[in-house]
N, C-alpha and C positions, 0 to 999 in steps of 0.2 A: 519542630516547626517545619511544615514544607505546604509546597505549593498545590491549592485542589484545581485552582481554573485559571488559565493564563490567557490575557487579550492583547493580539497585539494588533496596530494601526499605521499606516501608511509609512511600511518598512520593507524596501526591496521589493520580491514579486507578493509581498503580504500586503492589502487593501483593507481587511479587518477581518480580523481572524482569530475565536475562540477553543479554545481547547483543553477538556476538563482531562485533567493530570493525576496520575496514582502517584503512589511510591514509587513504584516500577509501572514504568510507560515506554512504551516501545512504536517510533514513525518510521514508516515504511510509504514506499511510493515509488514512480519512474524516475528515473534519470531527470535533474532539473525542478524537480515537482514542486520545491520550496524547506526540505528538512534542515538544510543546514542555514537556511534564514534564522526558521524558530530559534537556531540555537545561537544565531549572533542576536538574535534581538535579545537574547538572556542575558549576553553576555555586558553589552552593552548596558543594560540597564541595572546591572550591577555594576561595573566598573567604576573606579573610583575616580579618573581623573576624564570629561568629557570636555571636546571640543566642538568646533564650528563643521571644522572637516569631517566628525561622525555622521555629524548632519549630513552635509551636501554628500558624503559616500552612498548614507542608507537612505535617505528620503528615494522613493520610486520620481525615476527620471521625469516620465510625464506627468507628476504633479508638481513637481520641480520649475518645470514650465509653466502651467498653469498655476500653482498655487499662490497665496499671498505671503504676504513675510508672517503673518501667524500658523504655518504648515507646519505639521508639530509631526515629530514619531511621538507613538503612545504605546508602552505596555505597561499593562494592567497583569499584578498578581494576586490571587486570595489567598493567602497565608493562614496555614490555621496551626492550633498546639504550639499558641506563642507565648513565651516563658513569660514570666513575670518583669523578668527589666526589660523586655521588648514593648509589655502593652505598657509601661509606667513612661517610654522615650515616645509611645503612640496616645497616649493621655485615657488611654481605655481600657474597659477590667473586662473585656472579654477577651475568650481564646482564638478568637478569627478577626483578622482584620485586612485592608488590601494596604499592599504599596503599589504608587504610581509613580513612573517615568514618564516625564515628559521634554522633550528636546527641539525647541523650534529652527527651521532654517539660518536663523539668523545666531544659533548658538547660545539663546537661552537655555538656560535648564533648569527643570523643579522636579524634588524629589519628597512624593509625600507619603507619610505612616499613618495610615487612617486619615484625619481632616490635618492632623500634623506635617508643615510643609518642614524640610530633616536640612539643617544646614547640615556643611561638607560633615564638621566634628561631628555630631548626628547620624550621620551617614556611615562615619567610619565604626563609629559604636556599635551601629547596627547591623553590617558586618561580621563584626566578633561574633553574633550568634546565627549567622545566616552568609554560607561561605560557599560561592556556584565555580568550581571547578571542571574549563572545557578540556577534554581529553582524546588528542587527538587517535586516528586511526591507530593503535598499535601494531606496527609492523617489525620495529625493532628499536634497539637504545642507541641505536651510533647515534641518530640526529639529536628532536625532541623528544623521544619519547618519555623520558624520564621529566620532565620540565614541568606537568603537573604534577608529579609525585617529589617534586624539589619546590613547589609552592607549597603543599602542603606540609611537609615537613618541616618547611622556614617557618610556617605560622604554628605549628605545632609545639618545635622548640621558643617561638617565642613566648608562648604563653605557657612556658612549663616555669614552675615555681621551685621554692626551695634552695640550697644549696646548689652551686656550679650553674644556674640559668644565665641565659645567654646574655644579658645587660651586666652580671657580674662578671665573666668571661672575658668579655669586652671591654668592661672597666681594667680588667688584668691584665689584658695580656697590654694593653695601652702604656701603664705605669711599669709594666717590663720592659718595652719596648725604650720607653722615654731612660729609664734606668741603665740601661745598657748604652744607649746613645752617649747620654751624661758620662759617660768613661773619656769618650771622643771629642766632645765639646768643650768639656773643662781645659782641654789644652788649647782652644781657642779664645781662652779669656783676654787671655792682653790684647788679641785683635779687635775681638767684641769693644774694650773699653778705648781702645788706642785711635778707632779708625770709626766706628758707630757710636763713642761714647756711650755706652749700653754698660751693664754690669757682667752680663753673659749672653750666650746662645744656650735654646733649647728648644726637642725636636718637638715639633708642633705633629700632634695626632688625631686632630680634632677631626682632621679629612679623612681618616682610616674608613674604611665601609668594611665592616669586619662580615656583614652581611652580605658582598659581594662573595663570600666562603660558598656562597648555599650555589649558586650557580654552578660548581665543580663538586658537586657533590654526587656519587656513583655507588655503583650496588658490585660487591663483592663476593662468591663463592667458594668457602673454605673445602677442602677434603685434606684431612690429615693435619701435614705440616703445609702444603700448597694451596694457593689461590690463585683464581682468575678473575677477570669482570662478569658479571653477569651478560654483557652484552656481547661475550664469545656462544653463549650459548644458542640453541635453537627459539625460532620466534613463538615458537606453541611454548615452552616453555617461559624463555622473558613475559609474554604476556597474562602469564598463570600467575607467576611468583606477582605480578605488579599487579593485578587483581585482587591478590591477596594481601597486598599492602594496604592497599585502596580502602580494601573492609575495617582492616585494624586502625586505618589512620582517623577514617572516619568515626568509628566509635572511640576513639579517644577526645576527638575535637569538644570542645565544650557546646558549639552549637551544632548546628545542623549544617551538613555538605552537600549540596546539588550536586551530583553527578552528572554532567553532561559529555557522554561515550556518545563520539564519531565511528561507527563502524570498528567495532573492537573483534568482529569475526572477521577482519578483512586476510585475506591469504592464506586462513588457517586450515587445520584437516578439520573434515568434520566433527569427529571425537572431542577435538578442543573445542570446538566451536559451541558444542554442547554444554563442554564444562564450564566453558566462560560464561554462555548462557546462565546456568545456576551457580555461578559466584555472583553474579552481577543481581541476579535477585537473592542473595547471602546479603550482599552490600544495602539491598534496599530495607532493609529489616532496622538499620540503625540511620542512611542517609537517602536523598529520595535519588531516583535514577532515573534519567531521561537517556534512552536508545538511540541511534539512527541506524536502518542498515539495510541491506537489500540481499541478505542469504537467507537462503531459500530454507537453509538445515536453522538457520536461528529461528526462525517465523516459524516452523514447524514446531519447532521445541517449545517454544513463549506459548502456543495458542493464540484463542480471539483476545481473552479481555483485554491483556495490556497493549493492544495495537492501536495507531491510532493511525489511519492511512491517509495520507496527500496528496492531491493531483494538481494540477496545472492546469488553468481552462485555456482556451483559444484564443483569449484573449494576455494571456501569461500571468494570473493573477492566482494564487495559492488559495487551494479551499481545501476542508475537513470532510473524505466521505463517514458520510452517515451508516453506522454499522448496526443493523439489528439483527445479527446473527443468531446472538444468545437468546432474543427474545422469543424464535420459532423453530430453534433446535437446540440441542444440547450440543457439547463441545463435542464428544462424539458423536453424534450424527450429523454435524456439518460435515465433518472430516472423513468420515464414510461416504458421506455423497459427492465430496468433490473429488476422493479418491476411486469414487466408482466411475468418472471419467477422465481416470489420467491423469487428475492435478494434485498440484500441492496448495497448500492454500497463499503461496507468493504468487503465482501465477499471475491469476485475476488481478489480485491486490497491486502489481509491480507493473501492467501492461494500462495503455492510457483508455482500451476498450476491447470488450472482447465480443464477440458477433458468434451466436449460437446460430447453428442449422442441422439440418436433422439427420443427413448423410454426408459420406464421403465424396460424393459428385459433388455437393452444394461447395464444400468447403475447398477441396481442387478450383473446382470453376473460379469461383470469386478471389479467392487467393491467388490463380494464372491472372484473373484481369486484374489485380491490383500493380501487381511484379509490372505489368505489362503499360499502365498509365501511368504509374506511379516513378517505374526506374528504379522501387527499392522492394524488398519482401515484404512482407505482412511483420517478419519480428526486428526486423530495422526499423520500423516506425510503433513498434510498441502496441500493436496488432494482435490480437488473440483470437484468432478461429478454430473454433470446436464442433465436431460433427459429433451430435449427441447421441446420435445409432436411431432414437423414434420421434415421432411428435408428442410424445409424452414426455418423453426426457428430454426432450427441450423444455419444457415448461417447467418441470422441476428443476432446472438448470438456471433457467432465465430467473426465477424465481429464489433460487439461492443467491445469485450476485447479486439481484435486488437487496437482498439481505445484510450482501457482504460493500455494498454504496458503492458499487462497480459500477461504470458505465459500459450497458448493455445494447447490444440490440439480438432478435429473434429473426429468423428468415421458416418461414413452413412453407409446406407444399399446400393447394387446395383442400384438400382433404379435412384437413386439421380445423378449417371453420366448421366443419360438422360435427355431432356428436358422434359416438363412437360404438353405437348398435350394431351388433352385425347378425343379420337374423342368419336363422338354420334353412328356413325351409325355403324352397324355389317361389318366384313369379308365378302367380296365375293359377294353386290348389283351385281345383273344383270341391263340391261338396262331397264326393266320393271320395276323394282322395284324402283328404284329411280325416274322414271318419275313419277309413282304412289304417291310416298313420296312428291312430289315437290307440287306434284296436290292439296292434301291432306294439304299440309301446306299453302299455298294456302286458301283454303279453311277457315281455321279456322283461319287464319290471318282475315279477311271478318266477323268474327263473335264475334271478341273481343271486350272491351272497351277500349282504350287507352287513354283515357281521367284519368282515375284512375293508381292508383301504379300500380297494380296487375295486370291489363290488358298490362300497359307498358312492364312489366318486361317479361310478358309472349309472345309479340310480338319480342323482343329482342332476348328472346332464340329460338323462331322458324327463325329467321334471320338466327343466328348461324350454327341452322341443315340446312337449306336452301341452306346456300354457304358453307356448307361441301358438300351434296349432287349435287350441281351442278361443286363443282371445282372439289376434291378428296379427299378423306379419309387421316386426317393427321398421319404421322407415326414418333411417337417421335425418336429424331436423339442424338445420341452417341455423346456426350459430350457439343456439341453446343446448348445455349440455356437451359443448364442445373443445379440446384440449386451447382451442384461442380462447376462447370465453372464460375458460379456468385462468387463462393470463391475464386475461384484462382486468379480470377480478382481484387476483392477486395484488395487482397494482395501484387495485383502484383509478388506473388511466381512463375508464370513459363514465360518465354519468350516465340513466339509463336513457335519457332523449339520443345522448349521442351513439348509446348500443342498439337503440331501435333504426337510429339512420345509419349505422354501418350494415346491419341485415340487410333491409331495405336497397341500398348501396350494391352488398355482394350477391343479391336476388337478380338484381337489375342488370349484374354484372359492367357495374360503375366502376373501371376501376380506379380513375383518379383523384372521384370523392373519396372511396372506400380506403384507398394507401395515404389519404393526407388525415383522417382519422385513425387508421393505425399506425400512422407515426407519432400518435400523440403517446399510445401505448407500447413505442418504440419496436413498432412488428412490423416484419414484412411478409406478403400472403404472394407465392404465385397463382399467376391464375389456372394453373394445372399442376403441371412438376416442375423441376430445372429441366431435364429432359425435352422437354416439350415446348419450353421457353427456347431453347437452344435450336428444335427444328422446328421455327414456326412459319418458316414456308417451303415453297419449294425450292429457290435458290439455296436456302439455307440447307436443306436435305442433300439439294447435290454434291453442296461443296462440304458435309458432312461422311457422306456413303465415300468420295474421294480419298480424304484421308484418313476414313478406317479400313479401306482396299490399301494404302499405301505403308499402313503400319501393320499388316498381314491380318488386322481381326474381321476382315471379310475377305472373303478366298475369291470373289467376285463383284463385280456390281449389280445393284437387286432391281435393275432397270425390269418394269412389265410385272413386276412381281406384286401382286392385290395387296398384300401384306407387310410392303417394304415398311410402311411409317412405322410401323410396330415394331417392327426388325431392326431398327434403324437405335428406336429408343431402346428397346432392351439390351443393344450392344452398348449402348450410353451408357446406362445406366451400369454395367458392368465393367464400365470403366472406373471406377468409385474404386476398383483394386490394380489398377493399371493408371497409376496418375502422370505417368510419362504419353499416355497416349490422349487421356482428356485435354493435358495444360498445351499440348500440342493441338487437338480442333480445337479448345476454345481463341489459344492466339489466334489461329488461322481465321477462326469468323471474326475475330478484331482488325486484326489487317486489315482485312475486306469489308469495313463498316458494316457488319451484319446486325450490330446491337445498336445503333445511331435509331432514335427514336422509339427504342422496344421497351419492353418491360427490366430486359437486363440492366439497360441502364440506369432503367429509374429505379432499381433495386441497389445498385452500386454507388447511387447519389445518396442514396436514406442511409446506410447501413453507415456508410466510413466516412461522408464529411464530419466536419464539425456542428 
């Protein structure tokens, strides 16, 4: 029996929130995102003894205030491969059924199995075959760590049968205990009858908690004739062996065991992290496992399927990104593509947004003004900027987080609303000239080898210029056919009225229709380059050409010189490998309000608010 879809309702930073469940499920997310809600809202609605105070803890504060005395927490689970005394205490002959928690403010509670509302005994019964054990980080045994592997173990021995079980145990060593006492008693008789008129004393056991045993219960390390605790050992180790318990304890349990692991790779070496990785899906073969964790080497190990990634909106309320990674790549090809830009697949999945652009200027630039408004980096606020090297790998880029229910945004240069023609031949052939061209190609077509690569390849591109030259010169077309259009599409972000009026729009050179329709498609377009954004006037040039004379990449100032704006950019632009020299002019034109009312900023408001 375990869990396929859990719902839970107005609990902590969770508003309603569904989540379809493996065996092995694995939640990932930023810092705060809501993972370890999930797992108190589990716990919670297993838990056998509930109060008022669960209530007022977990109910989310501002509904708290607002709500009425009917504000209920709710989690909803689908149970399936549920044994037979499960659907007989749920009054149904099928193998799926849901249980619901419900907990109002006011510290009602109802526990139902199917349409079956499950008094407490009900509850308890049900239990026996359905047992969620939360597990905290393991880092080592001095504290808790052992403390669910000491619950499991108390229910294990209690339900063992036969000979020496633990209610015979108990019964024994009780009537020992009373036995021996009775040596020390009996010479208090004459008191007993003298002063109590009583017949005797005898020693009352009935308070014993012989189960209070289980809480001092510790793991031991034989070599030889010597032992130590386990908890002298290394923490890669403790938490191997208790993995390994975990597996056998679980498959011995008569029902089924929720695993719920808090960061079980937390401090380890990678190598463990691995190995615990694959015990922890060993374990889900016999009990189901629910994850939390935010290592980078564990996510790489797990892959997509069992991920289930969490974010935090702006408003602080826990949502499920939507992952369709599998649906448009394989496991490896997602993981070659993100690895062909330098990530791992926690990256995206762990940062609250990540902001694609197409160079290393974009990505300097916007990241010095962030540092620079902000007071904090781009990776203290959970910030992801990636310079994708083209305008095409930005879109197969944007297009993967898409995939992976990232929140994305895109930044390109002009260009990239174009399509991506690039003819051969110059402006302005006369009719001599291309007949000559044709003749000529021709010509050395007749003198190639095509039998070899090289000869092929060379016969291929003279084709090319060939039926350029004989049809027309192609002239790349405004927005059709172009790496933004392949995004939009991707996305499906505009309908076609609204890709007719963003052309329209960037023909007219509208830009603040044109940027309030690509932000529906979460893009941002400049109206040239960043370069060009940066020197877009002349103030801006001087106080630009200043501090790249002052950080030696101009030997002089290009005062009089025809040529300077273009000099000016291409020094810019080669600062893309000099980011100590870029985050230096771009603060400087912030200082000096040079981007108040530009494009800069209204690129810098779409991109990183909320």
């Amino acid at each position: 029996m375990h869990i396929t879809e859990l719902r839970i309702r107005n609990f902590r930073s969770i508003d309603d929130l569904t989540i379809p469940l493996d065996r092995f499920t694995t939640f990932c997310g930023p810092n705060s995102c809501g993972k370890s809600n999930v797992f108190r809202a589990i716990q919670l609605a297993f838990q056998s003894i509930v109060s008022v105070d669960d209530a007022q803890r977990n109910l989310p504060t501002s509904k708290l205030v607002q709500g009425g005395p009917k504000l209920s927490i709710w989690v909803d689970c689908r149970l399936v491969e549920i044994p037979i005394e499960i659907q007989a205490l749920a009054g149904v002959v099928l193998p799926s059924t849901e249980f619901s928690f419900r907990l109002t403010r006011g510290g009602t509670l109802t526990r139902k199995l199917g349409a079956k509302i499950l008094a407490q005994a009900e509850f308890e019964q049900f239990l026996g075959f359905f047992l969620p054990v939360y597990v905290p980080p393991i880092r080592d045994l001095s504290g808790d760590g052992l403390l669910p592997f000491r619950q499991l173990i108390k229910a294990a021995l209690q339900r063992a049968k036969g000979p020496g079980n633990i209610k015979q145990v108990s019964d024994a060593a009780k009537k020992l205990i009373e036995k021996k006492a009775g040596v020390l008693l009996d010479q208090q008789t004459t008191l007993a009858k003298r002063i109590l008129r009583a017949d005797k004393l005898s020693l009352d056991t009935s308070g014993l908690d012989i189960e209070a045993l289980y809480e001092n219960i510790g793991l031991r390390v034989h070599v030889g004739e010597s032992h130590q605790p386990l908890s002298s050992l290394g923490t890669g180790h403790q938490s191997a062996v208790i993995m390994h318990l975990y597996r056998q304890l679980g498959e011995d349990m008569p029902g089924e065991v929720l695993y719920l692991f808090e960061e079980p790779d937390n401090h380890l070496h990678p190598a463990t992290i691995r190995s615990i990785c694959d015990d922890l899906r060993g374990i889900s073969q016999s009990s189901q496992v629910l994850v939390s964790t935010h290592s980078p080497v564990f996510l790489a190990h797990v892959g997509f399927s069992p991920l289930r990634p969490l974010v935090q909106t702006a408003a602080g309320i826990t949502e499920l990104r939507k992952m369709t990674v599998l649906a448009h790549y394989t496991e490896k090809q997602a993981r070659a593509h993100l690895e062909s830009f330098g990530l791992r697949i926690t990256e995206p999945l762990l940062c609250r947004r990540v902001i694609v652009v197409e160079g290393p200027t974009d990505k300097i630039a916007l990241s010095t003004l962030f540092e620079k408004r902000t007071g904090k980096t781009t990776d203290q606020s959970d910030l992801l900027v990636i310079a994708a090297g083209s305008k095409d790998r930005a879109v197969v880029l944007s297009h993967l987080l898409g995939c992976l229910g990232v929140d994305w945004r895109c930044v390109l240069d002009r260009d990239a609303a174009y399509s991506s023609e690039v003819p051969y031949s110059k402006v302005g052939l006369n009719g001599p000239d291309i007949t000559n061209g044709i003749a000529a190609i021709d010509t050395l077509n007749g003198l190639l080898d095509t039998s070899r690569k090289r000869g092929s390849n060379a016969a291929n591109s003279l084709a090319a210029i060939r039926s350029e030259l004989a049809t027309a010169r192609p002239v790349p077309q405004l927005l059709e056919g172009s790496p933004l259009k392949t995004l939009i599409n991707q996305g499906a972000a505009l309908n076609l009225a609204e890709q007719n009026q963003l052309k329209a729009a960037l023909a007219a050179n509208r830009k603040r229709e044109s940027w309030a329709l690509l932000a529906k498609a979460r893009v941002f377009v400049w109206s040239s380059t960043l370069e060009g954004v940066l020197l877009h006037n002349a103030e801006a040039e001087n106080r630009v050409e200043t501090e790249l004379v002052a950080t030696g990449e101009l030997a002089a100032p290009l005062a009089g010189n025809p040529t300077r704006s273009a000099a000016l950019n291409n020094k810019l632009h080669g600062t893309g490998n000099k980011p100590e020299v870029l985050a230096r002019v771009v603060s400087v034109l912030e200082d000096n309000g040079h981007f108040k009312r530009t494009e800069m900023n209204e690129c810098f408001t779409r991109i990183f608010a909320d």
